[in-house]
N, C-alpha and C positions, 0 to 999 in steps of 0.2 A: 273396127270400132275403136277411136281412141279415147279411153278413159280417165276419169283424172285419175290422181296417184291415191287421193284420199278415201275413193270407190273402192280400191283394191286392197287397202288394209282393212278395210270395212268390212269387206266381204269374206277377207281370210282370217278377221277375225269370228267373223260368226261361224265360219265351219268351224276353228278350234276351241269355240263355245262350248256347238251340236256335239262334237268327238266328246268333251270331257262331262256334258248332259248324258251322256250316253251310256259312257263307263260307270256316272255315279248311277243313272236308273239301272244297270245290269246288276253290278253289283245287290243292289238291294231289291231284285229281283223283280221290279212293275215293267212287265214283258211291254205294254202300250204305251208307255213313255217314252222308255227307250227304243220300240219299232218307229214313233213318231219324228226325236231326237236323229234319226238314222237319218229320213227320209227328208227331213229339213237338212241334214248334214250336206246327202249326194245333191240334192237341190241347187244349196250356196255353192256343194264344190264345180256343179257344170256351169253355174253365173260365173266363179274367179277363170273356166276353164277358157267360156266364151271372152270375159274379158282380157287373158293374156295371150290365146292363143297366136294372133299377128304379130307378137312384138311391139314396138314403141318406134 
């Protein structure tokens, strides 16, 4: 799969969205926000994994 360049900022921007969605729903303890923000995180992180995984 070759991606453009602008997919893959895209993408690892929203995992480090989900990660810091994550920390603030823990923090303040809404267990479904942050189970939700998790499950969107590992989500985006197999899309950037499938998109880099060949190389360029």
């Amino acid at each position: 799969m070759n991606a453009p360049a602008w997919r893959i900022w895209l993408v690892t921007a929203l995992v480090c969205g989900w990660g810091i969605l994550t920390i603030r729903f823990v923090q303040k303890q809404q267990w479904p926000m942050a189970i939700l923000c998790v499950l969107l995180m590992v989500a985006n992180g197999v899309t950037l994994w499938r998109l880099t995984r060949n190389g360029k």
